[in-house]
PyMOL commands that place a pseudoatom at each C-alpha (Angstrom):
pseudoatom trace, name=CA, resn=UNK, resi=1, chain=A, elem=C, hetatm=0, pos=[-33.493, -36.140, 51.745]
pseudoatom trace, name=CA, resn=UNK, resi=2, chain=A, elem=C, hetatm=0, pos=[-33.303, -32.890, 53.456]
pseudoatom trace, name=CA, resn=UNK, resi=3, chain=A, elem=C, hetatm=0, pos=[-36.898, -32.282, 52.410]
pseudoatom trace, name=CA, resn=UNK, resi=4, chain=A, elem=C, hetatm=0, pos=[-38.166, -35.325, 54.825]
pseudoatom trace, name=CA, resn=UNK, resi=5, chain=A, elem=C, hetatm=0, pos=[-37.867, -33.463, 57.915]
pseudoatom trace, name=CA, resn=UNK, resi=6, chain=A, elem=C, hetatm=0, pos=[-40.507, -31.402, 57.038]
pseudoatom trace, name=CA, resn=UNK, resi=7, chain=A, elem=C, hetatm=0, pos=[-42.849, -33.284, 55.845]
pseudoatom trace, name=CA, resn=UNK, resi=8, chain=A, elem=C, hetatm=0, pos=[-41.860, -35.462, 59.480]
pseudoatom trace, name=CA, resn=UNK, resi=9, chain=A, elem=C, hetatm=0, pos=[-42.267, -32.478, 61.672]
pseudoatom trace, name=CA, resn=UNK, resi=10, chain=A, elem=C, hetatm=0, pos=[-45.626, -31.365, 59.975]
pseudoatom trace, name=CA, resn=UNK, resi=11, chain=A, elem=C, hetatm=0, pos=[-46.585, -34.950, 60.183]
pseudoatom trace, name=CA, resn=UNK, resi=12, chain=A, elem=C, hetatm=0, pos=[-46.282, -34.873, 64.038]
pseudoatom trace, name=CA, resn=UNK, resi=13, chain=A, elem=C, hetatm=0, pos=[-48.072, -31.567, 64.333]
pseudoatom trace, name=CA, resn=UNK, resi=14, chain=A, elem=C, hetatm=0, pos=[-51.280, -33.434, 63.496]
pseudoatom trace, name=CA, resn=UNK, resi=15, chain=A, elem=C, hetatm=0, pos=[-52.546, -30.533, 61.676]
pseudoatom trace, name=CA, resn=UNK, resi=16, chain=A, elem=C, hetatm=0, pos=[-54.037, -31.553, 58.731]
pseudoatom trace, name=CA, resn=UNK, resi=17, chain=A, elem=C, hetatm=0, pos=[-54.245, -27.631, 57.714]
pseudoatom trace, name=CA, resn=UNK, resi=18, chain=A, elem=C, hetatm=0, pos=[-50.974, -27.057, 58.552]
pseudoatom trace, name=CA, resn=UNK, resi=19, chain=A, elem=C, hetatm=0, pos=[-49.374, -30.234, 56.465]
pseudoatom trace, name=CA, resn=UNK, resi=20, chain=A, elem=C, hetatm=0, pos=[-51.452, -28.681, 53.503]
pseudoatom trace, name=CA, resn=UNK, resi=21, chain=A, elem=C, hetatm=0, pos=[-49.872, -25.362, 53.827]
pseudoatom trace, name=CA, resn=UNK, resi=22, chain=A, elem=C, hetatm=0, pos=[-46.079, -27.102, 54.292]
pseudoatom trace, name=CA, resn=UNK, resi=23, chain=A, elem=C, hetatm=0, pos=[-46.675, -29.476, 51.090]
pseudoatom trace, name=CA, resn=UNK, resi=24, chain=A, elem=C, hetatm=0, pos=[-48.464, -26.085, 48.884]
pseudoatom trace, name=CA, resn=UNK, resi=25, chain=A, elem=C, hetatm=0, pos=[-44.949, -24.234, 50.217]
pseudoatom trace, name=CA, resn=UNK, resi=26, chain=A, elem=C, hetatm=0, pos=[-43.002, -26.684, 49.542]
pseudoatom trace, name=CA, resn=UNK, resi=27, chain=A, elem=C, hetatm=0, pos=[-44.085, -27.502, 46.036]
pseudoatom trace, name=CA, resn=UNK, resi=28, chain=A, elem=C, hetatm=0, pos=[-43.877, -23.795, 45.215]
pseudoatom trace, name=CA, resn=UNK, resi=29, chain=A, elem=C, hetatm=0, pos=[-40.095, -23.763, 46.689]
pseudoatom trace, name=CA, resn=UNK, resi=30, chain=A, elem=C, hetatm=0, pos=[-39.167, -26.318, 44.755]
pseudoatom trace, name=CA, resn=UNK, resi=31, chain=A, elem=C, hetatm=0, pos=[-40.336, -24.794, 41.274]
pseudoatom trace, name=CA, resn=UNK, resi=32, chain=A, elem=C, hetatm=0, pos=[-38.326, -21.627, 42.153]
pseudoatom trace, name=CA, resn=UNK, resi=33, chain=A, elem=C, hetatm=0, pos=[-35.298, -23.874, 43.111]
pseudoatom trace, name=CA, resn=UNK, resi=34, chain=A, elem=C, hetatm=0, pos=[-35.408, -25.591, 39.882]
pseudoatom trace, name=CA, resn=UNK, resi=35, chain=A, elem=C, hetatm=0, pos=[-34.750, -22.061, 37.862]
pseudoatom trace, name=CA, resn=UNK, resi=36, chain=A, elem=C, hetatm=0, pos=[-32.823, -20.259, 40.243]
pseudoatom trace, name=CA, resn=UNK, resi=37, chain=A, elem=C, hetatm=0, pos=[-30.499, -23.793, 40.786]
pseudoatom trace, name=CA, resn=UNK, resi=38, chain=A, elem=C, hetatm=0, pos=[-28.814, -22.733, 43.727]
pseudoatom trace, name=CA, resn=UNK, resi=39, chain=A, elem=C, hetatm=0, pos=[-25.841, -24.393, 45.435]
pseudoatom trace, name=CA, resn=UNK, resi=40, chain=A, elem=C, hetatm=0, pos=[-27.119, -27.415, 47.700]
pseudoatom trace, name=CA, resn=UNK, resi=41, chain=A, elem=C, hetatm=0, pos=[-25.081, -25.418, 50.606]
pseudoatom trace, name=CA, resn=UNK, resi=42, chain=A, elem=C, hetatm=0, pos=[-26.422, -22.023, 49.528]
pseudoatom trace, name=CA, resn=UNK, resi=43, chain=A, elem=C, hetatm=0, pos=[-29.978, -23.396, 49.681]
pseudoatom trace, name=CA, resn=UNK, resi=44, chain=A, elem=C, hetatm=0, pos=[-29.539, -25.415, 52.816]
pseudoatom trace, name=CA, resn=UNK, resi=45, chain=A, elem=C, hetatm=0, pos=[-26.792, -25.464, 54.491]
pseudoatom trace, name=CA, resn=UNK, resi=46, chain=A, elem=C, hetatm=0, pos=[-25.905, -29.037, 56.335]
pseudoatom trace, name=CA, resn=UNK, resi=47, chain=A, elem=C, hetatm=0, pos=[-27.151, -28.990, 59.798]
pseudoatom trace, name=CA, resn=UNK, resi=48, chain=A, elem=C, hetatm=0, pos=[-29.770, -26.528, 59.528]
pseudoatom trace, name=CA, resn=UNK, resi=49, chain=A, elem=C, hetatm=0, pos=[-32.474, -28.709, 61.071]
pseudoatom trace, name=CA, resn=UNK, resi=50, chain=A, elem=C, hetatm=0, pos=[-29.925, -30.422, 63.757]
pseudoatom trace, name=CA, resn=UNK, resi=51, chain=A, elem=C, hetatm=0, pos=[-31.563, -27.922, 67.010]
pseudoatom trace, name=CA, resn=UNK, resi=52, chain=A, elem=C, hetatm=0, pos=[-34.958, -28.496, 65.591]
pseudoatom trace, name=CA, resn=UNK, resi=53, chain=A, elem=C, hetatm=0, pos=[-34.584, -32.268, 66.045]
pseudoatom trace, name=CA, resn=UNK, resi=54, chain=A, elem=C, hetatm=0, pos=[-32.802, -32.490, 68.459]
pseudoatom trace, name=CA, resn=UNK, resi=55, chain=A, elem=C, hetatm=0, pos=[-35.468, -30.203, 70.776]
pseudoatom trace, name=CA, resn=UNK, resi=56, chain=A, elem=C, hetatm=0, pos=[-38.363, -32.544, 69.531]
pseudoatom trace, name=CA, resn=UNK, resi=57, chain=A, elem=C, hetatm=0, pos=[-36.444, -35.566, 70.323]
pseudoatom trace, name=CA, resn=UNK, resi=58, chain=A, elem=C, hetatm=0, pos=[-35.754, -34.626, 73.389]
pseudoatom trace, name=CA, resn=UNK, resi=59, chain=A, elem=C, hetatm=0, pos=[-39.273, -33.358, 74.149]
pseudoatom trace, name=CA, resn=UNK, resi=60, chain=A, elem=C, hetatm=0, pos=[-38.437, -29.801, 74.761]
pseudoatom trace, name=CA, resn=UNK, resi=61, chain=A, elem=C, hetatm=0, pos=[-41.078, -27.814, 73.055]
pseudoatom trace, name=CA, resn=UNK, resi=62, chain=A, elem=C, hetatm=0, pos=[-39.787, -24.268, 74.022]
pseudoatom trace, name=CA, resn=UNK, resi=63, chain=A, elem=C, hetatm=0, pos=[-36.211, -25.000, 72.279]
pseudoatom trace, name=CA, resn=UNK, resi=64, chain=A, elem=C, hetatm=0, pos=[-38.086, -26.497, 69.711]
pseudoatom trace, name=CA, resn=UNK, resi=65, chain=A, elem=C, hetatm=0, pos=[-40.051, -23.748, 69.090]
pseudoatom trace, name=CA, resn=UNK, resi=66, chain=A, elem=C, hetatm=0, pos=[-36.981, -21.062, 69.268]
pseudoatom trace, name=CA, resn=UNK, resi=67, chain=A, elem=C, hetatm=0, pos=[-35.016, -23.100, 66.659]
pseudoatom trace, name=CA, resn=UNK, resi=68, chain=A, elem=C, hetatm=0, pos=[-37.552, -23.468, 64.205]
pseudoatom trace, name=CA, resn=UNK, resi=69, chain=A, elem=C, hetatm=0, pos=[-38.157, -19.872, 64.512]
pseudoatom trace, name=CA, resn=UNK, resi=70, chain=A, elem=C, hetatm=0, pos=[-34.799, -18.899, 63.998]
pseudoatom trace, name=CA, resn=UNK, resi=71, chain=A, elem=C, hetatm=0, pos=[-34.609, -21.755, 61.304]
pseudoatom trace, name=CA, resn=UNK, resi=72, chain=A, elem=C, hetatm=0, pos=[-37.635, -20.092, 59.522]
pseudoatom trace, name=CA, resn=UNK, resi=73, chain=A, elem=C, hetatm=0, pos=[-36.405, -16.146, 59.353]
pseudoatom trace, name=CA, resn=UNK, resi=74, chain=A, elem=C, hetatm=0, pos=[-32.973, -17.778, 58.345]
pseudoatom trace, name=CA, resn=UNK, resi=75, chain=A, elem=C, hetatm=0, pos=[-34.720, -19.691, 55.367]
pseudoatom trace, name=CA, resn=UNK, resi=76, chain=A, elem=C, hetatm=0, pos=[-37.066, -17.289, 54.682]
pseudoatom trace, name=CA, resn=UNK, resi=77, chain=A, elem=C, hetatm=0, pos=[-34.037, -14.876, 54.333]
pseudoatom trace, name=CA, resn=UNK, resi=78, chain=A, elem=C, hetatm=0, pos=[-32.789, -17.329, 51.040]
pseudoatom trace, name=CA, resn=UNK, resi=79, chain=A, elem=C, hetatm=0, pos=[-35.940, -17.656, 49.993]
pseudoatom trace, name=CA, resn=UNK, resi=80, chain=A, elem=C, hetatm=0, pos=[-35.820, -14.004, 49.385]
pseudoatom trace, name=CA, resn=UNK, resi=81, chain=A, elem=C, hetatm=0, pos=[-32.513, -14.224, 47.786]
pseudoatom trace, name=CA, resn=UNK, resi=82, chain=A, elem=C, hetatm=0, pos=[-33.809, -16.838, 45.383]
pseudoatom trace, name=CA, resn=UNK, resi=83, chain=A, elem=C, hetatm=0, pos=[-36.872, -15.138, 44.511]
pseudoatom trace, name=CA, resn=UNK, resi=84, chain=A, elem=C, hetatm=0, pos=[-34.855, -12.359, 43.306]
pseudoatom trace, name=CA, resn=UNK, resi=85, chain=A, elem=C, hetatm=0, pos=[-32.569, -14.062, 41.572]
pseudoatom trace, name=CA, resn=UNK, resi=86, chain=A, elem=C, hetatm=0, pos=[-35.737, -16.134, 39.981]
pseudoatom trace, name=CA, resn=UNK, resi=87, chain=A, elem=C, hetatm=0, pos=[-37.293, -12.578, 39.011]
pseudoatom trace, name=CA, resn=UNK, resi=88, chain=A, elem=C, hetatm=0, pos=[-34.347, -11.976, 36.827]
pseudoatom trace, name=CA, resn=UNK, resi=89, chain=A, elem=C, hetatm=0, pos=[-33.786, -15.131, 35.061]
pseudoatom trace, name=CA, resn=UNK, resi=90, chain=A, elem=C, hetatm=0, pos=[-37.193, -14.374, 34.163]
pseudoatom trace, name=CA, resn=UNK, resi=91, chain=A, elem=C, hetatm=0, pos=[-37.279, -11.426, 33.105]
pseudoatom trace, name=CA, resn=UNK, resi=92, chain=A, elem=C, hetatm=0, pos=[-36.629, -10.437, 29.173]
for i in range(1, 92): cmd.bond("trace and resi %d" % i, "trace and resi %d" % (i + 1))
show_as sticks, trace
zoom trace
């Protein structure tokens, strides 16, 4: 599940405040998901957490850092997408 790694990565954080804000975001991604129903490789495409993992495995926090960065503006740019998309379904 493609949602795991998140809840994984927050997990490891050990940031109780910050796992709260991933599982609010997370719930509220989903809901828009389920109207906008976007292709699975539209939403996510495969490999889009492979740096991130790889960086933590390997215990490289800077890399880590970068990837997730560029991982977030990269979602964050569908997310954007989706919410416009969701606006218009939605709208009479």
């Amino acid at each position: 599940m493609k949602t795991a790694v998140h809840y994984i990565l927050a997990e490891m954080c050990a940031n109780r405040f910050f796992e709260a804000i991933l599982r609010s975001s997370m719930k509220l991604t989903h809901r828009v998901i389920e109207v906008v129903s976007p292709t699975p490789h539209t939403l996510h495409p495969a490999g889009m957490h492979s740096a991130i993992v790889e960086a933590v495995l390997a215990g490289d926090p800077e890399t880590a850092f970068s990837a997730m960065k560029a991982h977030s503006i990269e979602f964050g740019e569908i997310l954007v997408k989706m919410e416009k998309a969701y606006r218009e379904k939605k709208s009479p």
